[in-house]
N, C-alpha and C positions, 0 to 999 in steps of 0.2 A: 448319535445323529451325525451325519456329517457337516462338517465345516465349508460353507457354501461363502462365496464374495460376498463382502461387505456385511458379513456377520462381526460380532467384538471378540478379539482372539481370546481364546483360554488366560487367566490370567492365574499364577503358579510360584511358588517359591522352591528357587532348586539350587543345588552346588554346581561352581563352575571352576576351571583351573583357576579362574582368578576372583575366587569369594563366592557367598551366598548373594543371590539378588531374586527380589520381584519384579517378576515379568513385565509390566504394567510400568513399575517405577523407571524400572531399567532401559524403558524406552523412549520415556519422556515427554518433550515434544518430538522426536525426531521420527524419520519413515525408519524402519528397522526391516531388515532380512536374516529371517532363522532359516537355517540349511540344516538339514540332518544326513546322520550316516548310520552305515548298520552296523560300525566295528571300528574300533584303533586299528592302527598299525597294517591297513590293508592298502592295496597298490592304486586303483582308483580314487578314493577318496581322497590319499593322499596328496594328488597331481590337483584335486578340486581344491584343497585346502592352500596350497602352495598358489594357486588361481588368484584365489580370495583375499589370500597377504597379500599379493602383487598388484591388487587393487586398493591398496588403503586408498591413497590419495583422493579416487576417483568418488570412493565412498564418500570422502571428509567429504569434495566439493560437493554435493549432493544431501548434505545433511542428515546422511541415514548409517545407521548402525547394523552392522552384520552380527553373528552370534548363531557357532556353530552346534548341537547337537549330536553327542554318540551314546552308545549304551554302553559305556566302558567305566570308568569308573575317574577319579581326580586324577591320581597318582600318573594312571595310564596316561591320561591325557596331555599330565606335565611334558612326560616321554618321548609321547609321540609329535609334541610339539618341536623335537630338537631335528625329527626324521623332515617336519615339514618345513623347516626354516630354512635346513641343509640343502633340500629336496629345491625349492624356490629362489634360495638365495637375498630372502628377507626376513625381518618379523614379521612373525604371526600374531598379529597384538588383540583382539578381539578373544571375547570368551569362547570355552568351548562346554555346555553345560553335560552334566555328569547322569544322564538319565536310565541309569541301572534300575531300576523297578518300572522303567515303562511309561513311566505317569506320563511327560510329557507327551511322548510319543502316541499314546491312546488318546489323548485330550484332544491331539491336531488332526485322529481320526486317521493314520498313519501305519495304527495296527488291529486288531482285533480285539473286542474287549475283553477274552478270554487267553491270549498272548500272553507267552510267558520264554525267559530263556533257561535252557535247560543249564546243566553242568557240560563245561567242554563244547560250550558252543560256539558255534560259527558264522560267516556275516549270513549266511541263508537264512541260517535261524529269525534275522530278524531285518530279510532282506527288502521289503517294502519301506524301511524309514529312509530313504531315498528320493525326498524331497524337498522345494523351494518356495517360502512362504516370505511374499511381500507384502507390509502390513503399513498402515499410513497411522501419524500422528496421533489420529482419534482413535487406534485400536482396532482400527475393522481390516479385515482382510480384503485387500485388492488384488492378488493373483498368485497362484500357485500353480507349481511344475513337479511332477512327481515324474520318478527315470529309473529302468529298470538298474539290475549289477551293471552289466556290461557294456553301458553307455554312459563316457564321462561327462557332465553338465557344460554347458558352453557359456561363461559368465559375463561371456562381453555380449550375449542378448539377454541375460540378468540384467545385465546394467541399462541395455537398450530397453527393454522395457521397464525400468524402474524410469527413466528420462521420458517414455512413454506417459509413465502412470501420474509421475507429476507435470508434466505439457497439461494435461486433460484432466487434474484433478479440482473437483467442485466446477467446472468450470461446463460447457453445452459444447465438448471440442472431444473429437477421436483422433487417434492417428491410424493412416491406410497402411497397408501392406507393408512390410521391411522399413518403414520410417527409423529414419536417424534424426539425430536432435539439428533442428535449424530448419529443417524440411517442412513446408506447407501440411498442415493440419486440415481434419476435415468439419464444416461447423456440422454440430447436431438438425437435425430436424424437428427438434422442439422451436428452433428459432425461424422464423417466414426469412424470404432474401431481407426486408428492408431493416428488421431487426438486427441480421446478421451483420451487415454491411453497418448500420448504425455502431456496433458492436465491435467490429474483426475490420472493417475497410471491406475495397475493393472483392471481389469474390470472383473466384474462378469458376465455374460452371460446366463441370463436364457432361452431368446430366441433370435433371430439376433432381432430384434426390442425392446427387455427387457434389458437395460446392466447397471445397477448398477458400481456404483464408492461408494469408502469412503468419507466419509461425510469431505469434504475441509473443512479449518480451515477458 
């Protein structure tokens, strides 16, 4: 079955370059982002992973933990962390987990349940785990991006919609089109204007179904 929003994600015990961990434990209270790749030591992913170091900080202030995915194995991954560090010009300090038999991969719905890698295989072989799963505190999934080979992931709208997902999380608030964080939010229409206004202030009105509030602290 597929893994649809606000489902509770797969929860897994698997090897990563830096130890065993449960999925579940592993994330705590915090928002977490699992990225996957279809191979070590390949030229795309590489540039994504070097992306993703270059964002620690962004991640810290945000409370959320990154934790990358390949079908390689530990050792590989040790390795090809020296390519991505070189590659970036930082640590890579987040895990990278070790999912040579597929398990995670099929659990995120990523591959086919019949998927397997041959001998001598290559990223095609398992060229759909090429995706961005953002997952909130309680476990559920709130958005995902899947991208073929030959288009590298753009992480600085990873991050804008993660500052998206928490503006708007639990909360009767969306964000319009290309929002950036600070930018006017739109209230839900679960709430009437006088609710809203009770709730959010003043309201912008662009249409009775359009009503903008200032972006809440």
């Amino acid at each position: 079955m597929a893994l649809r929003i606000n489902d509770t994600v797969p929860n897994f015990t698997a090897e990563t370059d830096q130890g065993t961990i449960q999925f579940h434990d592993w994330i705590g209270d915090s928002w977490a982002i699992l990225f996957s790749h279809p191979k070590d030591f390949t030229p795309v992913c590489t540039t994504e992973f070097g992306a993703v170091a270059q964002l620690a900080d962004e991640w810290a202030k945000r409370g959320t933990k990154v934790i990358g995915v390949s079908v390689d194995g530990v050792e590989d991954h040790k390795k090809w962390k020296g390519d991505i560090e070189s590659f970036a010009g930082t640590t890579a300090g987040f895990p990278i987990i070790a999912d040579e038999g597929l398990a995670v991969s099929k659990a995120f719905d990523m591959l086919p349940a019949d998927a397997y890698l041959p001998d001598g295989r290559t990223p095609a072989d398992s060229a759909t785990v090429r995706a961005v799963f953002i997952i909130s505190p309680d476990k559920k999934l709130q958005l995902t991006m899947t991208y073929p080979m030959s288009v590298g992931r753009n992480f600085a709208e990873v991050l804008r919609a993660l500052d998206g997902l928490q503006r708007t999380y639990q909360q009767p608030l969306a964000t319009p089109a290309n929002w950036q964080q600070g930018q006017d939010v739109i209230v839900a229409l679960a709430l009437d204007d006088k609710a809203a206004e009770d709730k959010f202030g003043t309201l912008d009105k662009k249409l009775p179904y359009l009503r903008f509030a200032k972006n809440p602290a």
